[in-house]
C-alpha positions in Angstrom: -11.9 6.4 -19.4 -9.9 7.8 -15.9 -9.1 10.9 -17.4 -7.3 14.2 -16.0 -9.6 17.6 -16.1 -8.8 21.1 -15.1 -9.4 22.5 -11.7 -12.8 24.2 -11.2 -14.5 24.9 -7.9 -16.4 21.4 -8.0 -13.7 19.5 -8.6 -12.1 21.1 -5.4 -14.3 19.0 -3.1 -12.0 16.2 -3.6 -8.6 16.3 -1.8 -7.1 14.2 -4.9 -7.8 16.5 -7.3 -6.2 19.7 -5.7 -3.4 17.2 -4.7 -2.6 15.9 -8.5 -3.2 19.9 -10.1 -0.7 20.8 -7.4 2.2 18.3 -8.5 1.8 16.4 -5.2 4.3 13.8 -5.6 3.0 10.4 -4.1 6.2 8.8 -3.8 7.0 7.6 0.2 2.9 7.5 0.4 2.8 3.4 0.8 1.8 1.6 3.6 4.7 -0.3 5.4 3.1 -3.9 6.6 4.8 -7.4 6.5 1.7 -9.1 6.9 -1.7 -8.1 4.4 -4.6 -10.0 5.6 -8.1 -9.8 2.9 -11.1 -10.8 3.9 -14.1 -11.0 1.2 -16.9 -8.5 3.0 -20.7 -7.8 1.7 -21.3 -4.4 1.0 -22.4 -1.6 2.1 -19.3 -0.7 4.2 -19.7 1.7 7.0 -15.9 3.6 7.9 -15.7 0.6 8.9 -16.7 -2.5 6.8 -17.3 -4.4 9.7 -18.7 -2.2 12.2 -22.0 -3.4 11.2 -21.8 -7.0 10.0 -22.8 -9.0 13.0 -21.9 -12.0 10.9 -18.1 -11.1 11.5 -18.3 -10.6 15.1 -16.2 -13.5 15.7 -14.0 -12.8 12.9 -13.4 -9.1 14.6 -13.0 -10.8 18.2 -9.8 -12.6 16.5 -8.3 -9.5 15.4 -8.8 -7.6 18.4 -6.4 -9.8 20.3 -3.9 -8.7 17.9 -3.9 -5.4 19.5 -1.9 -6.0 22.5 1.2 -7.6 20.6 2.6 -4.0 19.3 4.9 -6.1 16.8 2.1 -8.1 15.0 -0.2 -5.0 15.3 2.3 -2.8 13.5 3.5 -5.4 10.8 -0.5 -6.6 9.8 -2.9 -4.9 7.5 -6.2 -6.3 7.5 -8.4 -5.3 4.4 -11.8 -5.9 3.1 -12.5 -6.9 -0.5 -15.7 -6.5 -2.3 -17.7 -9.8 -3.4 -17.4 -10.1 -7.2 -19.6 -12.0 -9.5 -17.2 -13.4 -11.3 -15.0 -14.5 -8.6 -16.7 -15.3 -5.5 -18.7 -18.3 -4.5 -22.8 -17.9 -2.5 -21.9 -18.8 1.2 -18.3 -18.5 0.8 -15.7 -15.8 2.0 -12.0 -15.4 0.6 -9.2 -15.0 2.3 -6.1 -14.0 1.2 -3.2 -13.8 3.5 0.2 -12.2 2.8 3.5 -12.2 4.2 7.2 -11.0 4.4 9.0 -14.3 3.4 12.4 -13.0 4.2 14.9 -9.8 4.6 15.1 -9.5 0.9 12.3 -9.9 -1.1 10.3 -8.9 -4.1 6.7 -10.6 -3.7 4.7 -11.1 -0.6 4.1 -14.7 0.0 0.6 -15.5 -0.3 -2.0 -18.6 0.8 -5.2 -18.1 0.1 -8.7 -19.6 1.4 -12.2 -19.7 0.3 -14.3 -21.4 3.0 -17.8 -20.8 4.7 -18.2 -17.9 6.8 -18.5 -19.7 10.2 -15.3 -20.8 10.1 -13.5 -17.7 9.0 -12.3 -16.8 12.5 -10.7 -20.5 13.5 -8.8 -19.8 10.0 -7.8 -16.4 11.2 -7.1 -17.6 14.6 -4.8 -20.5 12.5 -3.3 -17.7 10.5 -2.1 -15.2 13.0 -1.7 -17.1 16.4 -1.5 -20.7 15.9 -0.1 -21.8 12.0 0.2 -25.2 13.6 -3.5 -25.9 13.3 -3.6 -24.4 9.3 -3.8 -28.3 8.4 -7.2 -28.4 9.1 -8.1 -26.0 6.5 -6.2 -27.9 3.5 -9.4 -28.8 1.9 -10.2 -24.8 1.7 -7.1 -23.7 0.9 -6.9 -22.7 -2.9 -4.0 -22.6 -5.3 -3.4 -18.9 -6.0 -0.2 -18.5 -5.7 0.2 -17.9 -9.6 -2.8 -15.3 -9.6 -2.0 -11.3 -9.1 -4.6 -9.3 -6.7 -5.3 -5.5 -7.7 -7.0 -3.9 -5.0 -8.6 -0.9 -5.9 -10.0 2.0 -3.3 -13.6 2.4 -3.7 -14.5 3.4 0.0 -16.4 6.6 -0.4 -17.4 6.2 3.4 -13.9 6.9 4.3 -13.5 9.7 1.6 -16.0 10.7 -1.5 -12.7 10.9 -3.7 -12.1 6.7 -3.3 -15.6 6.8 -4.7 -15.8 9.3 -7.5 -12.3 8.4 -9.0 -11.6 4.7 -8.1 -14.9 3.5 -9.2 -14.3 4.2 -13.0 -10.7 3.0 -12.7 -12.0 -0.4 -11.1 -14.4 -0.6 -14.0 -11.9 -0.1 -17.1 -9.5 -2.7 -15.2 -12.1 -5.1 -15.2 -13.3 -4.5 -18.5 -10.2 -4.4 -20.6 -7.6 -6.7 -18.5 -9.9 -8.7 -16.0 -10.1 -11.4 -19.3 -6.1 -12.2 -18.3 -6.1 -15.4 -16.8 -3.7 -14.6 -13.7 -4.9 -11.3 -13.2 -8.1 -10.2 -11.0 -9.4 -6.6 -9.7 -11.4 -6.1 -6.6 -13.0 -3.4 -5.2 -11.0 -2.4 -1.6 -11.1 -0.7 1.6 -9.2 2.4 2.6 -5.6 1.5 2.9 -4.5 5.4 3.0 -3.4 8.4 0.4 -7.1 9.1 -0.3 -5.3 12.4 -1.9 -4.1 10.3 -4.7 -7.5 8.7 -5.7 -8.0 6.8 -7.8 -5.3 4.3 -6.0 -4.7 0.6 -5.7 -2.4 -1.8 -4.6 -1.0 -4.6 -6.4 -0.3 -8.1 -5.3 2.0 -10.0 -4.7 4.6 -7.7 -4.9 2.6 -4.9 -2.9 3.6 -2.2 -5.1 1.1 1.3 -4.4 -0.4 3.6 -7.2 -1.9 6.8 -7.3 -3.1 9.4 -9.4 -3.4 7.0 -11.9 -5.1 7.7 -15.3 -6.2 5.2 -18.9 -3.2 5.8 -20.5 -1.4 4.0 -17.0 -2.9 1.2 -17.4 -1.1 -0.9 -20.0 2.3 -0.6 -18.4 1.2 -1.4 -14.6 -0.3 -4.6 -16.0 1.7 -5.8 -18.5 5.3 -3.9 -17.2 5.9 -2.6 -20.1 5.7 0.3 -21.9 6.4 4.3 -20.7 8.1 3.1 -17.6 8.6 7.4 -16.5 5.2 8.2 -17.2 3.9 5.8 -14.9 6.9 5.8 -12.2 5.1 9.8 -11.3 2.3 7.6 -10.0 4.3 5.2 -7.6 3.5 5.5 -4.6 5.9 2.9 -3.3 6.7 -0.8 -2.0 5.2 -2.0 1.0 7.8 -3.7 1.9 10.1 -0.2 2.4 10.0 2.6 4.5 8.6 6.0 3.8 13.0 6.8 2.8 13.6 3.7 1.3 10.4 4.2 -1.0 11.6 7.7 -2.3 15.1 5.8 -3.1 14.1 3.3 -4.3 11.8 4.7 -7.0 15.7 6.7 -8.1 17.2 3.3 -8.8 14.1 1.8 -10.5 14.9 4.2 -12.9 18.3 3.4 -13.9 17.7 -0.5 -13.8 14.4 -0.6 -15.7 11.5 -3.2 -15.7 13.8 -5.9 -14.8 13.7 -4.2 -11.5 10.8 -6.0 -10.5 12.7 -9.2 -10.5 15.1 -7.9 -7.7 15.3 -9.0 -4.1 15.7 -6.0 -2.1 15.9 -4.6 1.2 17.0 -1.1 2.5 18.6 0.9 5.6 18.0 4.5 6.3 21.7 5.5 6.8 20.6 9.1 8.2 18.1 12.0 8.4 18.8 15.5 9.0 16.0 17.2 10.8 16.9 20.5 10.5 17.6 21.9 14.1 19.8 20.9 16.7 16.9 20.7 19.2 15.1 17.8 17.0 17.9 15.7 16.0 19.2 15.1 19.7 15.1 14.6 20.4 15.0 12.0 17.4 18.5 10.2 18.6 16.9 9.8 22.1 13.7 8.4 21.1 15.5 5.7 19.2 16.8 4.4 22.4 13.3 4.1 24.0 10.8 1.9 23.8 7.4 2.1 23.6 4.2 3.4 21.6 4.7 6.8 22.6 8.1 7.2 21.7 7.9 5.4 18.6 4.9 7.7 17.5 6.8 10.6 18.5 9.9 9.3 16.3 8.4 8.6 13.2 6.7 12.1 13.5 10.0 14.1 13.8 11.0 11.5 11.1 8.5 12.4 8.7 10.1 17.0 9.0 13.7 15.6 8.0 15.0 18.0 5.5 17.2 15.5 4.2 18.0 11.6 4.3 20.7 9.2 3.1 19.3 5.9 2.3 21.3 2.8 1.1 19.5 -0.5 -1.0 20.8 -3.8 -1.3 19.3 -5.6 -4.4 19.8 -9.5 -4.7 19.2 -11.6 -7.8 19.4 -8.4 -10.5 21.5 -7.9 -13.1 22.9 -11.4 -12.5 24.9 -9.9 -9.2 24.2 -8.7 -6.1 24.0 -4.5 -6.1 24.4 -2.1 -3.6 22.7 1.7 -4.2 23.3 4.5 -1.8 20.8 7.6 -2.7 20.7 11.0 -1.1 17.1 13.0 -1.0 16.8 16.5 -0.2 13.9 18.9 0.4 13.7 21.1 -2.6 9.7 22.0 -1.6 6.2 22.4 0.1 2.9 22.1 -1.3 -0.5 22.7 0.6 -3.0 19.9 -0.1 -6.3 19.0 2.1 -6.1 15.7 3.7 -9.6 14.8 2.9 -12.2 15.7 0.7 -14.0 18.7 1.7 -11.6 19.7 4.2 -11.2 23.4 3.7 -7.7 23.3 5.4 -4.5 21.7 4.2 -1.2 20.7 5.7 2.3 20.9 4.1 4.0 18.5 2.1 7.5 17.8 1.9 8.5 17.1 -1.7 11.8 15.9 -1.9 14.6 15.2 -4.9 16.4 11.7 -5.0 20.5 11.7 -6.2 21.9 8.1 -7.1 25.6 8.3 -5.8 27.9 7.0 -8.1 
């Protein structure tokens, strides 16, 4: 059983447990990609699960020329995923690939693969730079489209927290809901918010969790259930911004389960950064181009004191719905950003308001 337990001075090695007995909210925490790339890897990881896997050189030669496109490098997210006995295949790798299929969406669109090693880098060269040439893998590509991936953190080389909470949750999901027939778990790589062990991300829809505990469980996989009990663990869509995510999570709550159904997409109407001096920085960096500037942007971005955010939501509630939510600053809390980090940075919590 994932359960919670009270602070004590072990416990306070791991950054996700002094971030859950502090109320650190996880909401805005998600990973913004269009593009999730998964690529079955033998264990033991390194920080990097394929620093030291000569086997995937060529593989990692592929996705090192994705580097110099700054638009495909900041839409992909390439993952590694555990071999499983009950799913994988001696002398085979899977590959799952993911992507945006429009504006407004609610699912990723997925094809995935399960072919011999050797010829994993042609199919990622097939994938990301030439799709014209996927025809040649139509005898390895597989018909998932119907099955939902959990991914679940266990990369205790990144942080011992992934490890000593994601393990046991990875273990109950396989044993009590692994036996659905459209549902498997694997065992992850880092993919970020280590604070909020144990976490995992679920696919297609590419909806983050954190925090997450047994009694969670039944309503992430079977959406049902105590919808507010779990929506404290969301850490948000990956298809949103770190704003949208927050605003989102407000309108989930008035629409209910059926909100999964909904096409949606979202605009950041405004932030407020709190000083004259950083909005007129932020509204210059906008105009520029370039790494630098966008790094410094989304860093003076992530201080805003307040933001108005509006959702459009397609396909729900038989009509097409427009939300506009406000969120506000209301707090800070102090919480290490890895495990055994004796210092800690602030976080922002913030309060969501559904205009009427």
């Amino acid at each position: 059983m994932v359960q919670a337990s009270p602070l004590n001075q072990t416990d306070c090695r791991y950054c996700s447990v002094v971030s859950k007995a502090k109320c650190e909210d996880p909401i805005g925490s998600a990973i913004v990609a269009d593009q999730w790339l998964l690529i079955e890897t033998p264990r033991p990881w390194g920080e990097n699960p394929w620093e030291k896997q000569p086997d995937f050189a060529s593989a990692l030669a592929v996705l090192d020329r994705v580097k110099p496109s700054m638009a495909l490098w900041d839409s992909l997210r390439v993952q590694a995923i555990a071999p499983d006995l009950q799913y994988s295949q001696p002398g085979y790798v899977h590959v799952f690939y993911y992507q945006r299929p429009a504006a407004q969406f609610s699912n990723y669109e997925k094809q995935a693969y399960c072919l011999p090693l050797e010829d994993v880098a042609t199919l990622l060269e097939a994938l990301l730079f030439e799709p014209q040439n996927l025809v040649s893998f139509a005898p390895h590509q597989r018909n998932a489209t119907h099955l939902r991936e959990i991914l679940v953190c266990t990369h205790t080389q990144v942080d011992l927290a992934c490890g000593r909470f994601g393990m046991p949750l990875y273990k109950e999901l396989k044993r009590d809901y692994a036996n659905i027939q459209t549902l498997r778990v694997w065992q992850t790589s880092h993919f970020g918010g280590h604070r909020f062990a144990p976490t995992l991300i679920d696919f297609p829809s590419g909806r983050f969790w954190g925090h997450l505990e047994s009694q969670h469980l039944e309503a992430l996989v079977h959406h049902r259930g105590d919808l507010d009990g779990l929506q404290k663990c969301y850490r948000g869509w990956s298809g949103f911004s770190r704003w949208e995510q927050m605003a989102e999570r407000e309108v989930w709550k008035q629409l209910g389960w059926h909100w999964l159904e909904c096409d949606r997409s979202g605009e950041v109407l405004s932030l407020t950064l709190g000083s004259l001096s950083k909005q007129l920085l932020y509204t210059i960096l906008r105009r520029l181009p370039g790494q630098f500037a966008r790094n410094l942007r989304q860093k003076l971005a992530s201080q805003a004191i307040r933001a108005s955010v509006k959702l459009n939501f397609n396909n729900c509630l038989s009509q097409d719905s427009i939300f506009e939510v406000n969120l506000s600053q209301i707090d800070s809390i102090d919480t290490p950003e890895k495990s055994s980090e004796e210092s800690s940075k602030p976080r922002p919590q913030y309060t969501a308001s559904l205009l009427e």
